[in-house]
C-alpha positions as CSV (number, residue, x, y, z in Angstrom):
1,X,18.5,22.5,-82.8
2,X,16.2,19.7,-82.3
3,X,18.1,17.0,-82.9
4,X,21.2,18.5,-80.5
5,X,18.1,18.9,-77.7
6,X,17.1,15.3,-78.4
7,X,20.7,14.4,-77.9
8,X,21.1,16.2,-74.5
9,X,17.9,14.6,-73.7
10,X,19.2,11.2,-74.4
11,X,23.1,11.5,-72.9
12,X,20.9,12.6,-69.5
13,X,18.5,10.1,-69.7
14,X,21.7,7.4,-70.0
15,X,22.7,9.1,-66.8
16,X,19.9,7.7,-64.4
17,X,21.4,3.9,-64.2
18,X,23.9,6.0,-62.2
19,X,21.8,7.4,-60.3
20,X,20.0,3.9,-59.7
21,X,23.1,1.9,-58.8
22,X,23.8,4.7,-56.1
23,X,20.9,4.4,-54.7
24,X,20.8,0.3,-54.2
25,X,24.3,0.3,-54.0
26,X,24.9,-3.7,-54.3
27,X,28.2,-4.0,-54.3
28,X,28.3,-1.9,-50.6
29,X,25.5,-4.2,-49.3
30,X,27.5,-7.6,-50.6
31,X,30.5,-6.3,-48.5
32,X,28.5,-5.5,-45.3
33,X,26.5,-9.4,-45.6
34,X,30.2,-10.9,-46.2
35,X,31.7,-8.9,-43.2
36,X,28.5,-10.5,-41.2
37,X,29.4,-14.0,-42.5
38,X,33.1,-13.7,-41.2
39,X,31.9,-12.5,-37.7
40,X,30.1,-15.9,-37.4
41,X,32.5,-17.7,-38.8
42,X,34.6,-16.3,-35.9
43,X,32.1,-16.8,-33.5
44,X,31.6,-20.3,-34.8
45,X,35.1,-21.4,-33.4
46,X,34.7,-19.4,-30.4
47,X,31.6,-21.1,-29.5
48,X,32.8,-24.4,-29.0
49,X,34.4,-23.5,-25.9
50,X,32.4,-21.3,-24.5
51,X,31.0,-21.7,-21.3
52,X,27.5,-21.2,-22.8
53,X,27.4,-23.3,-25.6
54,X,23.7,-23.5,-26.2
55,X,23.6,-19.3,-26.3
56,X,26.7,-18.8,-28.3
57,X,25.7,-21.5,-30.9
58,X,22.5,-19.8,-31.1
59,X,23.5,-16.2,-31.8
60,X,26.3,-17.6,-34.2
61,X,23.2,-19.2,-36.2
62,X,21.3,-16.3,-35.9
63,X,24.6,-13.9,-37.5
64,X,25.0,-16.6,-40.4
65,X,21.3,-16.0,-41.3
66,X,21.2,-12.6,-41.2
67,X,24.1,-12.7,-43.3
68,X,23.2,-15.1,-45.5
69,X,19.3,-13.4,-46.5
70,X,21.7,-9.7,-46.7
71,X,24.1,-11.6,-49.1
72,X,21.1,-12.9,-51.3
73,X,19.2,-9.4,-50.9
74,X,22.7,-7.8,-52.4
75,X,22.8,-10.7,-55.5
76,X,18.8,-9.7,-56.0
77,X,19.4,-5.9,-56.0
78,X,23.2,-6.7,-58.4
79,X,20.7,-9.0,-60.7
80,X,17.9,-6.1,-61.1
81,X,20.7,-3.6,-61.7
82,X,22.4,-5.0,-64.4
83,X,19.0,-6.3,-66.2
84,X,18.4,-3.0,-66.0
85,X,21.5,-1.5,-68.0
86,X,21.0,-4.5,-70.7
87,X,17.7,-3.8,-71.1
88,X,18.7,0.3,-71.9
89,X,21.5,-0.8,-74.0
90,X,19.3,-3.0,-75.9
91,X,16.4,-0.2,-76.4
92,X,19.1,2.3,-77.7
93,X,21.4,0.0,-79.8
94,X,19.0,0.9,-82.6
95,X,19.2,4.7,-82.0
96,X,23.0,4.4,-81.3
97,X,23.9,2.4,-84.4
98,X,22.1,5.1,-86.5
99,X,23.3,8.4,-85.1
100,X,27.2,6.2,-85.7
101,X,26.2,6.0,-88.7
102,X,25.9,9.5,-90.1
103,X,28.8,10.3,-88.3
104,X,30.3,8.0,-90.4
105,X,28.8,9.3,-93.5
106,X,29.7,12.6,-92.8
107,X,33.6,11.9,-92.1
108,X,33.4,9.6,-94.9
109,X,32.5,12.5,-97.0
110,X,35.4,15.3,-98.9
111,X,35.6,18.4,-96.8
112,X,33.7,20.7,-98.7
113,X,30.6,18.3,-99.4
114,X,30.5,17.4,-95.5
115,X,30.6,21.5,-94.7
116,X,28.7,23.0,-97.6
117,X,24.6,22.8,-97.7
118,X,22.7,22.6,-100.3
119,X,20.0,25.3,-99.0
120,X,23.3,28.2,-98.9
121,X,26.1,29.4,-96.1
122,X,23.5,30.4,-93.7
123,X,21.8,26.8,-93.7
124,X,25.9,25.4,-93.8
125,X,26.7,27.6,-90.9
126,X,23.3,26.3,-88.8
127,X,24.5,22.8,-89.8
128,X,28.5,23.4,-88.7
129,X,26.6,24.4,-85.4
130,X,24.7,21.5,-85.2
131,X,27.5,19.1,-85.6
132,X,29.5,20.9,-83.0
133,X,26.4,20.2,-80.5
134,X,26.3,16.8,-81.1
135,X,29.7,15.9,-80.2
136,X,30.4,16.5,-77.0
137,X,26.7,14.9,-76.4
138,X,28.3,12.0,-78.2
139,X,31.3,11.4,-76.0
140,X,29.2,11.8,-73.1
141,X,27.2,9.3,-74.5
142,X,30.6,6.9,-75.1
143,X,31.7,7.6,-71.7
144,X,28.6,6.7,-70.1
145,X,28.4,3.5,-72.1
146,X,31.9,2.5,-71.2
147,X,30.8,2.8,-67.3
148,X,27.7,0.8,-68.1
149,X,29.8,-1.9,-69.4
150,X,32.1,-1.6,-66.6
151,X,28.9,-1.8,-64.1
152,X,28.0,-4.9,-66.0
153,X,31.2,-6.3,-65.3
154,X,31.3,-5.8,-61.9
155,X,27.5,-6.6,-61.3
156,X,28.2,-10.1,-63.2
157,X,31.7,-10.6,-60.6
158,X,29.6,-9.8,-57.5
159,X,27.1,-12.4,-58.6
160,X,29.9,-14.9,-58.9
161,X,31.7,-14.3,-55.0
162,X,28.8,-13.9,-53.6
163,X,27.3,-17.3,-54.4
164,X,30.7,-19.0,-53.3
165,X,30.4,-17.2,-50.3
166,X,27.1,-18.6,-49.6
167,X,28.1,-22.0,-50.4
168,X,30.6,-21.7,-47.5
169,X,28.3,-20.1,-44.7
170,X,25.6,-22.9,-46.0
171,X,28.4,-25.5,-45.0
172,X,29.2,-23.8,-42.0
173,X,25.5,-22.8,-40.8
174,X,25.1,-26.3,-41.0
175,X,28.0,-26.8,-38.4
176,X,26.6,-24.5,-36.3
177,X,23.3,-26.4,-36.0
178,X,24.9,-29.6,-35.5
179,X,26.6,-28.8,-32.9
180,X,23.6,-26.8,-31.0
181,X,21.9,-30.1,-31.5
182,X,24.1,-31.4,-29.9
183,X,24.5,-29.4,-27.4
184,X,20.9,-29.3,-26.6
185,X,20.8,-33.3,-26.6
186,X,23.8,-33.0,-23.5
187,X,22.1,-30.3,-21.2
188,X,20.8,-31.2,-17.7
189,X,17.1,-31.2,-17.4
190,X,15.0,-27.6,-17.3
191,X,12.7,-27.1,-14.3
192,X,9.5,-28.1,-15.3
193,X,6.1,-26.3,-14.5
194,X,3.7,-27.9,-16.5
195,X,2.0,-31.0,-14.8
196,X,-0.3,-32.2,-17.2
197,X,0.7,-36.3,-18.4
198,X,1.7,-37.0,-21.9
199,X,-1.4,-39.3,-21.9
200,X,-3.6,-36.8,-20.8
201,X,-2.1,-34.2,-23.0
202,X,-2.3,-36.8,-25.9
203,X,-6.1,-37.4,-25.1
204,X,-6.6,-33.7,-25.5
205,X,-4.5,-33.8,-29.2
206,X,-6.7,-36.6,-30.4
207,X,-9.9,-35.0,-28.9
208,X,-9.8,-31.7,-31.0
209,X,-10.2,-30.8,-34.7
210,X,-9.2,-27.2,-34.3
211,X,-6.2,-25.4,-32.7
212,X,-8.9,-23.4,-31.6
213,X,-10.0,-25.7,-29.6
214,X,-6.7,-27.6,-28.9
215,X,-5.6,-24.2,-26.7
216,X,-9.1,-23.6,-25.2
217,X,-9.0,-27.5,-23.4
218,X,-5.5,-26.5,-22.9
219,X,-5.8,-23.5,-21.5
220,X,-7.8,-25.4,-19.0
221,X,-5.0,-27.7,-17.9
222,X,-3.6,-27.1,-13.9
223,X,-0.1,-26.0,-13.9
224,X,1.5,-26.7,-10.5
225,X,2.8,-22.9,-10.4
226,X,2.1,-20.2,-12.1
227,X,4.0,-19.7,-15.2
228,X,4.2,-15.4,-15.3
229,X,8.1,-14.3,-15.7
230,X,6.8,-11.2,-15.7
231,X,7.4,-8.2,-18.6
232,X,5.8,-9.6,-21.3
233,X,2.9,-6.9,-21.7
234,X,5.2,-4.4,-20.5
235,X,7.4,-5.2,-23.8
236,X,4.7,-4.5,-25.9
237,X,6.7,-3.1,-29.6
238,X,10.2,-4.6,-28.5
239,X,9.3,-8.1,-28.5
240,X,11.9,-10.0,-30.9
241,X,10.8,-11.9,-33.5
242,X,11.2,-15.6,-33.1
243,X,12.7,-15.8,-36.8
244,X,14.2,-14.1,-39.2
245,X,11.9,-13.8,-42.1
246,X,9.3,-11.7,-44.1
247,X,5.3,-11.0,-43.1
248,X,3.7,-12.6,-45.3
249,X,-0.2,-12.4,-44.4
250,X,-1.4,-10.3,-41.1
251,X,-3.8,-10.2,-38.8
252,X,-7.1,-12.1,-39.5
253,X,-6.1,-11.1,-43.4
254,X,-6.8,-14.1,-46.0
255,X,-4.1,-16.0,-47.3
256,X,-3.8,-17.6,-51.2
257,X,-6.2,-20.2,-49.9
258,X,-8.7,-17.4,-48.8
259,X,-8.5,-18.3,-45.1
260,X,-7.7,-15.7,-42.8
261,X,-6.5,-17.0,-39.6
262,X,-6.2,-14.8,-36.0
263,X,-2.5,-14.8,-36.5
264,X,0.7,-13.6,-39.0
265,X,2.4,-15.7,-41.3
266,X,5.7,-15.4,-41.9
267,X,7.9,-16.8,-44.6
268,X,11.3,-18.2,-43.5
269,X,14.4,-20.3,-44.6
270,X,14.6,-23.5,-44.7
271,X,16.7,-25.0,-41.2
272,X,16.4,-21.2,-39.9
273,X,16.5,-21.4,-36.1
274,X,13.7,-20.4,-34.1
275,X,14.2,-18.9,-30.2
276,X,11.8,-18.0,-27.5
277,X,10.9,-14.4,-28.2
278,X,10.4,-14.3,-24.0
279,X,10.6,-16.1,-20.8
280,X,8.1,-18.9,-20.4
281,X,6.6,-22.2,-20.6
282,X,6.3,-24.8,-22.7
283,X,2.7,-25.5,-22.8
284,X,2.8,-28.2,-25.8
285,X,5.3,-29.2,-27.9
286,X,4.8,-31.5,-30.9
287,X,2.8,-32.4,-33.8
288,X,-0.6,-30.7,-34.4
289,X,-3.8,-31.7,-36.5
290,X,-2.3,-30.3,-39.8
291,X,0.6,-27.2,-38.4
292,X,3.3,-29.6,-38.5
293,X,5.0,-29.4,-35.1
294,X,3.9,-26.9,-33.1
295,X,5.6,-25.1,-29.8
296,X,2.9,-23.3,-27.1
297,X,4.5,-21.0,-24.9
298,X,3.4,-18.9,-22.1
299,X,5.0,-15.9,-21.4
300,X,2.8,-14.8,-18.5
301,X,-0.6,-16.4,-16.7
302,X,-2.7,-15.2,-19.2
303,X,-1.0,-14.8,-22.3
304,X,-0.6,-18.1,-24.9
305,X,1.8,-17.7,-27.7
306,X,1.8,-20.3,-30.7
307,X,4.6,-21.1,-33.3
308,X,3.4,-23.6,-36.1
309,X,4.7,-24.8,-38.6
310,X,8.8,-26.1,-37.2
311,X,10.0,-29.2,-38.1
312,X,12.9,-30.4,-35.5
313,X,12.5,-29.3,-31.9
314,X,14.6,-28.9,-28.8
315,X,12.4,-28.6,-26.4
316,X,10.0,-30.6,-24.3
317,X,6.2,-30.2,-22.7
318,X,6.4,-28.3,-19.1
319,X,10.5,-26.9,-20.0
320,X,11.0,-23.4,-18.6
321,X,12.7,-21.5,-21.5
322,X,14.9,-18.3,-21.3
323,X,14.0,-15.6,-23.8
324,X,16.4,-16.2,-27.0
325,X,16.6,-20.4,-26.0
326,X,16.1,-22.7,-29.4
327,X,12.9,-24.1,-29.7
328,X,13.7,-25.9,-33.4
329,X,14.5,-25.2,-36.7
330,X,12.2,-24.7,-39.6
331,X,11.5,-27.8,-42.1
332,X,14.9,-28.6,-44.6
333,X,13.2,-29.8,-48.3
334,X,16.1,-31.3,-50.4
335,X,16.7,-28.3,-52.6
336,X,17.2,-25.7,-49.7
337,X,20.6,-25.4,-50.9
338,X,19.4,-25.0,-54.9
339,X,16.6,-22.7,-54.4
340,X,19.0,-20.4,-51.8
341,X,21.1,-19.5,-54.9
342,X,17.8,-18.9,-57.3
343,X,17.0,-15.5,-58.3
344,X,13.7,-13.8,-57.6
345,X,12.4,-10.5,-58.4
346,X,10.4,-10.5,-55.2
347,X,11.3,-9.5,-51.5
348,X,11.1,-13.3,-50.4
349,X,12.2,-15.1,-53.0
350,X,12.8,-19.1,-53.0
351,X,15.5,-18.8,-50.0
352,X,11.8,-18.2,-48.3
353,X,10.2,-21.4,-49.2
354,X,9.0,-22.2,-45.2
355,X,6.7,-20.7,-43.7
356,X,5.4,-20.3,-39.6
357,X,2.2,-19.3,-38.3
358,X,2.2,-17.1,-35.2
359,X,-0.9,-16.4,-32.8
360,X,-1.1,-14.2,-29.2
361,X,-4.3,-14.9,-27.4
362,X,-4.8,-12.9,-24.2
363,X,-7.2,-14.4,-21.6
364,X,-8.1,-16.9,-24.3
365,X,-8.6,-14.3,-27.0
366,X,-6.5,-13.8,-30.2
367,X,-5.4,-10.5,-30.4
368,X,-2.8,-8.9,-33.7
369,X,0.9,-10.3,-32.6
370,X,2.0,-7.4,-34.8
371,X,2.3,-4.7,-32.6
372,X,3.9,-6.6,-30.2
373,X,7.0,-7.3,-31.8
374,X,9.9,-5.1,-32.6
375,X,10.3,-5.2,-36.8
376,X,13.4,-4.3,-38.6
């Protein structure tokens, strides 16, 4: 009965792509991103009249994000599943086409030469037996192909709605920022703290060669009253992340270049919006040696917090922010839109092409941002 175990062996083994597709589920997580996408969508339209236009444009830019990285996340997972089947279909077309094959023989062949063996009725008998072991392990096998197909089908369909539902929200994330320009450009003046001069403040940019240094002179500076909102430390672990993206290097950890920097990397969209994780002041905001523009807040009298790396920014030197205000928007390369629908066997893939740096220093110390911010 070796061949009939071999069989059984092989129908179960056919079985696990099931199992697997359970398990990831793509189709279920495509529905959920989509349902996200139509919830900004709504609160797209309902944020050009609200009252607070700057906060509802930013949470709607926020949902279409989140949406969009689930939607590509469910196209990944649909990709990986059906390469999967067609890479098991392909192994076992061999195996497939020659077990088909002696079936055909053998129903090809006049009654009594298909049932009679040559070694007696005993050996015909254990080969009647056989035969009726492998067919049910065959049509278990042709019904699981037939769903694999189907999966195939279905995997290939998902693929297809889900990138014209991306093109949409693209179109319509791109609304949304427009208008939160906008409607940053239109708001009255922030109190301002900070009373350092933009030449003095400018001196200090050309003076340093490190942002090291650059936050020691400015940590230096006199601010007219102190910036503490208070809360920060007591936070500690529920501290939201000021964009949605994926760590990429930690804590003094070296990066592909082998530096390893007193702060996390984190690799982001393209355009994605970045908010104040907390109350506080703007210490600096602008361009930085080579960190692109770069936004200094401080949360509390002795705690700095750096964001490098943003390209656009709404706010200003010495602006008091509320936690969740914009700051900016990461850098937009040409092919943001391109490299969004590119597949990647990898967890950040090419929607992830930005990337911002992220230091704490406490009483002029970097200490690990990690722990202090809530992680989903």
């Amino acid at each position: 009965m070796k061949i009939a175990l071999r069989l059984a062996l092989w129908v179960w083994f056919c079985t696990v792509p099931q199992a697997l597709w359970a398990e990831i589920d793509p189709k279920a997580a495509a529905t959920e991103a989509i349902s996200e996408l139509q919830s900004a969508a709504t609160a797209l339209a309902n944020a050009q009249t609200a009252s607070d236009r700057i906060s509802a444009l930013t949470q709607t830019i926020r949902g279409y994000e989140r949406g969009l990285l689930s939607l590509r996340d469910a196209v990944r997972r649909a990709a990986l599943a059906q390469a999967a089947i067609e890479t098991r279909l392909d192994t076992e077309t061999a195996a497939l086409s020659g077990i088909l094959m002696a079936m055909q023989r053998i129903a090809a062949e006049p009654a009594p030469a298909g049932l009679l063996h040559p070694d007696g009725p005993v050996a015909s008998a254990r080969a009647g037996a056989m035969i009726a072991d492998i067919t049910p392990a065959l049509s278990a096998e042709a019904v699981t192909l037939r769903q694999e197909l189907e999966q195939i089908v279905v995997l290939s369909q998902l693929q297809s709605a889900a990138v014209v539902q991306m093109e949409a929200a693209l179109s319509e994330v791109q609304t949304a920022r427009a208008s939160l320009a906008a409607a940053m450009a239109e708001r009255r003046d922030a109190p301002e703290r900070f009373s350092l001069s933009d030449d003095a403040l400018r001196q200090i940019v050309e003076a340093v060669d490190t942002l090291d240094g650059f936050l020691e002179l400015l940590s230096a500076a006199p601010i007219s009253e102190t910036s503490a909102m208070g809360g920060f430390s007591d936070a500690r672990g529920a501290i939201p992340l000021p964009v949605l993206g994926v760590l990429l290097s930690g804590f003094e950890r070296q990066d592909a270049a082998g530096i390893a920097r007193p702060g996390l990397v984190l690799a982001t969209a393209p355009a994605a919006l970045v908010t104040a994780p907390w109350f506080g002041t703007v210490r600096y905001a602008g361009p930085l040696l080579d960190y692109g523009n770069v936004v200094i807040l401080e949360p509390e009298g002795n705690v700095t917090l750096v964001l490098a790396g943003l390209g656009d920014l709404y706010v200003r030197l010495g602006q008091v922010v509320t936690k969740g205000a914009p700051l900016g928007i990461m850098p937009v390369e040409r092919q943001a839109r391109a490299d969004l629908m590119r597949e990647s066997g990898d967890d950040t893939g090419a929607a992830l092409s930005e990337t911002i740096y992220i230091e704490l220093r406490e009483n002029g110390a970097a200490v690990d941002p990690q722990p202090w911010f809530e992680w989903e």
